[in-house]
TILUMLUM-268986 format. One record per residue (C-alpha): residue number from 1; x, y, z. Coordinates in steps of 0.001 Angstrom, whole numbers, m for minus. Layout:
BEGIN
<mido num="NUM" u="X" v="Y" w="Z"/>
...
//
This chain:
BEGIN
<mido num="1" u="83448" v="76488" w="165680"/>
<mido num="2" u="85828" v="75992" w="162821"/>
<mido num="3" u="88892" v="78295" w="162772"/>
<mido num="4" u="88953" v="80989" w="160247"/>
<mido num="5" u="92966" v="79984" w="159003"/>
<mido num="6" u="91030" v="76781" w="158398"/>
<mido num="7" u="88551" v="78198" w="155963"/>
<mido num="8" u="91157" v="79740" w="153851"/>
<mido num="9" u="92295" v="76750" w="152582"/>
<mido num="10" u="89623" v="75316" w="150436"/>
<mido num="11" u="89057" v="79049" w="149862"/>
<mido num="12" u="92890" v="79453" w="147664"/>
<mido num="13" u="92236" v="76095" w="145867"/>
<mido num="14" u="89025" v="76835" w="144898"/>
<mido num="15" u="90681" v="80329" w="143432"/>
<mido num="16" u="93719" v="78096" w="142043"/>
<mido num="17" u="91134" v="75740" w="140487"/>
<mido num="18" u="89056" v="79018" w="139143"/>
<mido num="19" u="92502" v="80455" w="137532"/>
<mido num="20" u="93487" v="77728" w="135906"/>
<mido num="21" u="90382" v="76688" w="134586"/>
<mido num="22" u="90465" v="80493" w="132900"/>
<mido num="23" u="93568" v="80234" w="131964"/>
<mido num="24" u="92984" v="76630" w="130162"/>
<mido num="25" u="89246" v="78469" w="128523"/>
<mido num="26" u="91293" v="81307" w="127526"/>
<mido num="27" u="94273" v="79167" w="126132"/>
<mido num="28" u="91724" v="77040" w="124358"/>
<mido num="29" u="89972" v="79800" w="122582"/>
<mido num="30" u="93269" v="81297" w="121464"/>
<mido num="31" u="94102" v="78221" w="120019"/>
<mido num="32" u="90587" v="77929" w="117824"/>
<mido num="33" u="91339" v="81866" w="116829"/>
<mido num="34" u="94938" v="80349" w="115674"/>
<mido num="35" u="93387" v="77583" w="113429"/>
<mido num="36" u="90665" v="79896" w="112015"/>
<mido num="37" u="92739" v="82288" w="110776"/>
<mido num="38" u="95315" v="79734" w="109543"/>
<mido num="39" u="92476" v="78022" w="107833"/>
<mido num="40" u="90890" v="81247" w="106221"/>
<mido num="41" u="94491" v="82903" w="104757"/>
<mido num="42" u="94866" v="79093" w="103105"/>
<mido num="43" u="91378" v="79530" w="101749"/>
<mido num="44" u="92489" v="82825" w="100659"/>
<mido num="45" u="95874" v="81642" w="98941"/>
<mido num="46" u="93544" v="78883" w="97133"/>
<mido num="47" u="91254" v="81148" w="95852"/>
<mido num="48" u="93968" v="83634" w="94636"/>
<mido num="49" u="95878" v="80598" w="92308"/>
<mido num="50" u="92746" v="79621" w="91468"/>
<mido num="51" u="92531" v="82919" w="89532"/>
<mido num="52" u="95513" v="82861" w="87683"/>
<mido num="53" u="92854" v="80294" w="85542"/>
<mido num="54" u="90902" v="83291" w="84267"/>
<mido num="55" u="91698" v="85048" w="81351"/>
<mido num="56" u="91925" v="88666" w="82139"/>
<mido num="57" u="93203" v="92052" w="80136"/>
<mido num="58" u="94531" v="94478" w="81628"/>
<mido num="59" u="92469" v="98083" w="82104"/>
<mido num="60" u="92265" v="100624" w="84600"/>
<mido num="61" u="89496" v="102513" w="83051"/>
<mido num="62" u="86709" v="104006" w="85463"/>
<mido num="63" u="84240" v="101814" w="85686"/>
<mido num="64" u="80405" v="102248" w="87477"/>
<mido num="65" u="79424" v="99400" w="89494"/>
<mido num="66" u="76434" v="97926" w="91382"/>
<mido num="67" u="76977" v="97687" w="95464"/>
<mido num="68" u="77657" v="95993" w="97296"/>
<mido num="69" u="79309" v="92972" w="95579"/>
<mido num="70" u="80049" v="95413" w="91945"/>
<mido num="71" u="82847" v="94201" w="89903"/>
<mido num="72" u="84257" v="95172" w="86582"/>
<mido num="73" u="83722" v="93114" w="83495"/>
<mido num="74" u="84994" v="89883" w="84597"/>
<mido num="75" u="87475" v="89731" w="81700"/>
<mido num="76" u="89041" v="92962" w="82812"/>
<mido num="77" u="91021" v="94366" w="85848"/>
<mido num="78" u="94237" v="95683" w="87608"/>
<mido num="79" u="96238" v="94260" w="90468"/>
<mido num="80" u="93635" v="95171" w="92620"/>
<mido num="81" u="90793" v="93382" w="91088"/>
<mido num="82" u="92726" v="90500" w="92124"/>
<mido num="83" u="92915" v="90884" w="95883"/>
<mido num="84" u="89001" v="92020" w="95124"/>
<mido num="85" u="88099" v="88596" w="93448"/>
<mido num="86" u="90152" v="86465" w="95707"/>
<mido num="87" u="88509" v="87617" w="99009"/>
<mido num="88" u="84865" v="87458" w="97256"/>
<mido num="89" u="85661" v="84096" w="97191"/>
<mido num="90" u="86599" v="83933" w="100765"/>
<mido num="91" u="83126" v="85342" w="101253"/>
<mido num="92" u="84309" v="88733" w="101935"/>
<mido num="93" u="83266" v="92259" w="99977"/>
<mido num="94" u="86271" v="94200" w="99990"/>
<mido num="95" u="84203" v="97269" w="98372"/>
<mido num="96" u="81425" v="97001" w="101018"/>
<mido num="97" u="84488" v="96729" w="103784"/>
<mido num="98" u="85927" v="99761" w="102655"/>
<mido num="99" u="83767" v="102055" w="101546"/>
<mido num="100" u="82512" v="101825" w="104676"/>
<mido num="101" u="85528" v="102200" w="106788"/>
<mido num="102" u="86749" v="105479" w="103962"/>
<mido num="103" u="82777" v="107132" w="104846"/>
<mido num="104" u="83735" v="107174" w="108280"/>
<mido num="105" u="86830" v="107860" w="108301"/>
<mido num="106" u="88076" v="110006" w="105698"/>
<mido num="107" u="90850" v="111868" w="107051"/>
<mido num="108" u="92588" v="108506" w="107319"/>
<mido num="109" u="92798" v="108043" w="103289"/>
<mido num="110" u="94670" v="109752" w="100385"/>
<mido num="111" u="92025" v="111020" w="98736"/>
<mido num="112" u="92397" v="114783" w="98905"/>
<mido num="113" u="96540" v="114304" w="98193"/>
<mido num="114" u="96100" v="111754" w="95114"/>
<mido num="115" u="93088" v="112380" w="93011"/>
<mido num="116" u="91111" v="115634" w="94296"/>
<mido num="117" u="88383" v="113196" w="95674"/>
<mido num="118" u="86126" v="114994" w="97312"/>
<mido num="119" u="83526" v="112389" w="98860"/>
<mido num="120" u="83677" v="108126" w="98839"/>
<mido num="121" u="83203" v="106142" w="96007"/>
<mido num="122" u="82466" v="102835" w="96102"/>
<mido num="123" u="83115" v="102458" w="92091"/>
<mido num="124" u="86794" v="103043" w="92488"/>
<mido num="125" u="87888" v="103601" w="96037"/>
<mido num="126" u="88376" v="99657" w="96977"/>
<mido num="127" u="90268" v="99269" w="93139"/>
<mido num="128" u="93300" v="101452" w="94367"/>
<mido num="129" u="96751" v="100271" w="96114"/>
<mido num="130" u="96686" v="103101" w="98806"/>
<mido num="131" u="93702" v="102691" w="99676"/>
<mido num="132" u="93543" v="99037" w="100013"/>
<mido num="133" u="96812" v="99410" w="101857"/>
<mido num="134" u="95300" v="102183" w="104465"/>
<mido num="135" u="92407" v="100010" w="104869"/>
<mido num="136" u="94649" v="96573" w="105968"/>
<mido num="137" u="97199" v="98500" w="108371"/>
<mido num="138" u="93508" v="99546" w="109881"/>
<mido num="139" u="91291" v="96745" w="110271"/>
<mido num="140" u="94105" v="93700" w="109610"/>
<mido num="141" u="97830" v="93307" w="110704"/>
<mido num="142" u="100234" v="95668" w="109255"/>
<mido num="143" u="103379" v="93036" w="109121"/>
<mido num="144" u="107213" v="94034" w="109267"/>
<mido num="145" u="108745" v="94837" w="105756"/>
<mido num="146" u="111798" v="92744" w="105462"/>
<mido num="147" u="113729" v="90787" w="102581"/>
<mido num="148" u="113600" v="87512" w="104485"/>
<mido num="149" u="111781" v="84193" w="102829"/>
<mido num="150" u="110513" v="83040" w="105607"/>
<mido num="151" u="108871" v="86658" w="107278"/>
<mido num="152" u="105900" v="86092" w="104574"/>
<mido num="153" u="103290" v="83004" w="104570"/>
<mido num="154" u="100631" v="82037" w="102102"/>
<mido num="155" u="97612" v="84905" w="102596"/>
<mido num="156" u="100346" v="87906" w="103421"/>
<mido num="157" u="99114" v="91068" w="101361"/>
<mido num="158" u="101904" v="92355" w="99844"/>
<mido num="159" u="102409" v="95968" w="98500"/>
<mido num="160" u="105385" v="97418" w="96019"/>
<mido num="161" u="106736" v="100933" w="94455"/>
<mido num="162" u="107150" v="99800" w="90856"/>
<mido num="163" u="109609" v="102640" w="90650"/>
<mido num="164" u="108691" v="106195" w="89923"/>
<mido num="165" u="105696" v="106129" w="92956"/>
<mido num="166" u="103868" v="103245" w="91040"/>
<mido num="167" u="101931" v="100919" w="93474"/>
<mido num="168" u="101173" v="97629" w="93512"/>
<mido num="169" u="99788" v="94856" w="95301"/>
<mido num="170" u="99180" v="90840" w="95543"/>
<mido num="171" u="98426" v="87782" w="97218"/>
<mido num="172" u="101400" v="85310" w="98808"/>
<mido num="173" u="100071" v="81953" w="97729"/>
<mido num="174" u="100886" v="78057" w="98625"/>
<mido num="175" u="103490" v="77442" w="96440"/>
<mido num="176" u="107528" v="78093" w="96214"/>
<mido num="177" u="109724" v="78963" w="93640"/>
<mido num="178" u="112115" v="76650" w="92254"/>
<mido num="179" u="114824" v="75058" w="94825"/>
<mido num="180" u="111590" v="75591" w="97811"/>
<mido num="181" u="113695" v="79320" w="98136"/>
<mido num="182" u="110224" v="81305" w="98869"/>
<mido num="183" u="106234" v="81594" w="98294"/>
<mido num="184" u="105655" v="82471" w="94938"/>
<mido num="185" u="102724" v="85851" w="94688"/>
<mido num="186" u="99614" v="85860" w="92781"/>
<mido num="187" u="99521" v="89300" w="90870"/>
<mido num="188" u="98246" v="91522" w="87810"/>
<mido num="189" u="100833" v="93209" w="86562"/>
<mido num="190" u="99397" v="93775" w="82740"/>
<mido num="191" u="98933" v="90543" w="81637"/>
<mido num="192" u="96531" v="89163" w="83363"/>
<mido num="193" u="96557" v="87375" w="87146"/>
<mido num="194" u="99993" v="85385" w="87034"/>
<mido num="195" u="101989" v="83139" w="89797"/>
<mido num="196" u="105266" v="84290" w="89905"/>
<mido num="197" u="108317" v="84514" w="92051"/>
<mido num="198" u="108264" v="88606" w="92263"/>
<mido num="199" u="108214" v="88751" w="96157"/>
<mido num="200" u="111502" v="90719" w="96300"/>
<mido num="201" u="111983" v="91657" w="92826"/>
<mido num="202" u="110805" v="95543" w="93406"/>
<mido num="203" u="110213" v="97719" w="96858"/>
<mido num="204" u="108248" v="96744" w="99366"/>
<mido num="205" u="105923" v="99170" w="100721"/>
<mido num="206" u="103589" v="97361" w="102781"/>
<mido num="207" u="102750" v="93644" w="104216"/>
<mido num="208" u="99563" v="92902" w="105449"/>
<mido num="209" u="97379" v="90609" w="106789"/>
<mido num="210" u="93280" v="90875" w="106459"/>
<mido num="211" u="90786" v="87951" w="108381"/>
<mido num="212" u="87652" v="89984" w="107392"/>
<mido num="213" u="85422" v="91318" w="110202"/>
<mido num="214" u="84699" v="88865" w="111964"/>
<mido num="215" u="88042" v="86449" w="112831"/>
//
């Protein structure tokens, strides 16, 4: 009869062989995450300079629309309707995505505090910067806030305080401001979607990243 020591043997390397073929699976499929979300948030930055082609005045007024997939008049919006338009393009219903994250979770948005909402609304709760902002440090990646170039890539959500508790909100996209210094953002600001270098020009409230739900 065999000894048992000699058993053991074969026994570790197959465990060895087991581990590292895990290890290689699970490094592989980390990897394919990695390029799929690289790939989407430079599908995203396309589709967000591709809007700064539309012609588009400026109006917050309340407006009723179908859902899912409602959108204002396409030749109106705010700085929302922007990061609204841009992920439709993606594929991705930002007003299905949160209404449905605000109906079951209520307490979680500013509802109550800001406007004396008393129940969701998908007409109006995806168009506003807290809420969008609520909804990304919950279902995406709520980044650091800093004042360095090179902390924010093409797809990065930004938010800003205008001054006087005035949000806002747009899209990092693929292109840099003169002398390659940073990403320029893709943003409504009251005239219409624009490219410009604003990353740093007010306060930076939030920075975000959103895959959808299903990278």
């Amino acid at each position: 009869m065999m000894p048992t020591s000699a058993l053991r043997v074969p026994r570790f390397r197959l465990a060895l062989v087991a581990a590292f073929l895990l290890s290689s699976t699970a490094g592989l499929a980390a990897a394919q995450e990695s390029s799929a979300q690289h790939d989407f948030l430079q599908r995203l930055s396309t589709a967000a300079i591709e809007r700064i082609s539309h012609h588009v005045r400026y109006d917050s007024s309340y407006v009723r629309i179908p859902y899912p997939g409602g959108d204002v008049p396409a030749d109106t919006g705010v700085c929302t309707d922007e990061i609204i338009r841009s992920y439709r393009a993606v594929g991705i219903d930002l007003q299905k995505q949160v209404h449905e994250d605000i109906a079951k979770n209520w307490g979680a948005y500013p509802h109550d505090q800001q406007w004396r909402q008393k129940h969701p609304d998908s007409n109006i709760d995806h168009r506003r910067v807290p809420n969008l902002a609520v909804f990304f440090s919950r279902k995406g990646e709520s980044l650091p806030i800093t004042y360095g170039a090179d902390d924010y890539s093409p797809g990065d959500l930004v938010t800003w305080d205008l001054g006087g508790g005035v949000p806002h909100i747009g899209i990092v996209v693929d292109h840099k401001s003169p002398g390659n210094e940073r990403y320029l953002v893709v943003h409504n600001i009251g005239e219409g979607p624009r490219m410009e270098d604003v990353l740093f020009r007010w306060k930076i409230t939030g920075h975000y990243r959103y895959f959808g739900p299903t990278l």
